[in-house]
C-alpha positions in Angstrom: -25.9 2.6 -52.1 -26.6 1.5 -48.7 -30.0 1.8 -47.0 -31.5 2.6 -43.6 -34.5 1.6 -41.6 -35.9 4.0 -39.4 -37.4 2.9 -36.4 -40.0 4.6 -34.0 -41.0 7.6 -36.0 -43.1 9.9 -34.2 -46.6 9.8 -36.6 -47.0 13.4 -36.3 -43.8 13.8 -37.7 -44.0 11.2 -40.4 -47.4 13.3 -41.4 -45.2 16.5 -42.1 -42.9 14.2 -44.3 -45.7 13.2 -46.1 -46.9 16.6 -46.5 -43.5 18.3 -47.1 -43.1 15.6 -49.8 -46.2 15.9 -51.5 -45.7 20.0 -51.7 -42.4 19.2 -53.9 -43.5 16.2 -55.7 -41.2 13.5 -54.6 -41.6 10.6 -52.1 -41.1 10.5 -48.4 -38.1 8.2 -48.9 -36.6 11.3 -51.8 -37.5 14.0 -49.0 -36.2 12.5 -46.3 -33.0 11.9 -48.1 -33.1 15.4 -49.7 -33.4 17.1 -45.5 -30.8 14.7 -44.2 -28.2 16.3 -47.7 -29.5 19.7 -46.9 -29.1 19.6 -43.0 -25.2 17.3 -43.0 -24.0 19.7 -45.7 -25.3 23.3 -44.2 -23.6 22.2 -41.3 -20.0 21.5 -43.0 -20.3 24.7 -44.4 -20.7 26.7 -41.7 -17.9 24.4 -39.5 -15.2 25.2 -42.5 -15.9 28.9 -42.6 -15.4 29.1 -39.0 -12.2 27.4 -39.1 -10.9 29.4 -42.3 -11.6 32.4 -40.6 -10.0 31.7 -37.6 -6.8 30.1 -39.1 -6.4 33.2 -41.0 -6.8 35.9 -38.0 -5.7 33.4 -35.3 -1.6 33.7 -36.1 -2.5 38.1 -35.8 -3.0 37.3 -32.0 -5.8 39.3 -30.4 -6.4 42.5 -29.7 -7.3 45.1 -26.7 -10.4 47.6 -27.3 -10.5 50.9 -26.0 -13.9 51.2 -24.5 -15.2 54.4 -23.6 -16.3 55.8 -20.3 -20.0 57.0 -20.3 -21.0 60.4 -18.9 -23.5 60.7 -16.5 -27.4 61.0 -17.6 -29.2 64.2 -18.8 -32.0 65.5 -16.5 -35.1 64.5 -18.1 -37.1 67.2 -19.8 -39.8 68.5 -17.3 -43.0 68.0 -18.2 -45.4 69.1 -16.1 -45.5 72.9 -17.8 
């Protein structure tokens, strides 16, 4: 397993580590290594869904929507009477 110092942490920040940590029972150094799994994976996710998608619709080409004109506005209702 390799390791990894981190350098200049913000304290404010490493006081909502602590915090966060505390709440589930685990150390800073577990958190901080269960955010960085959560965040790096969530992203690769999201990146391969994109890609699936578009590599399934991309060889359809695209495609031209009708839009519709609008009609002019409706008097607004009088309401002074």
């Amino acid at each position: 397993m390799a390791s990894m110092t981190i350098r200049n942490l913000d304290e404010k920040l490493k006081a909502r580590l602590r915090i966060q940590a505390a709440r589930h029972g685990r150390s800073m150094e577990d958190e901080a290594r269960d955010i960085l799994r959560s965040a790096l994976s969530a992203t690769s996710v999201r990146a391969g869904l994109v890609k699936s998608i578009r590599r399934r619709i991309e060889p359809l080409g695209g495609i031209e929507l009708q839009i519709e004109s609008r009609g002019s506005m409706r008097e607004p209702p009088d309401l002074t009477e």
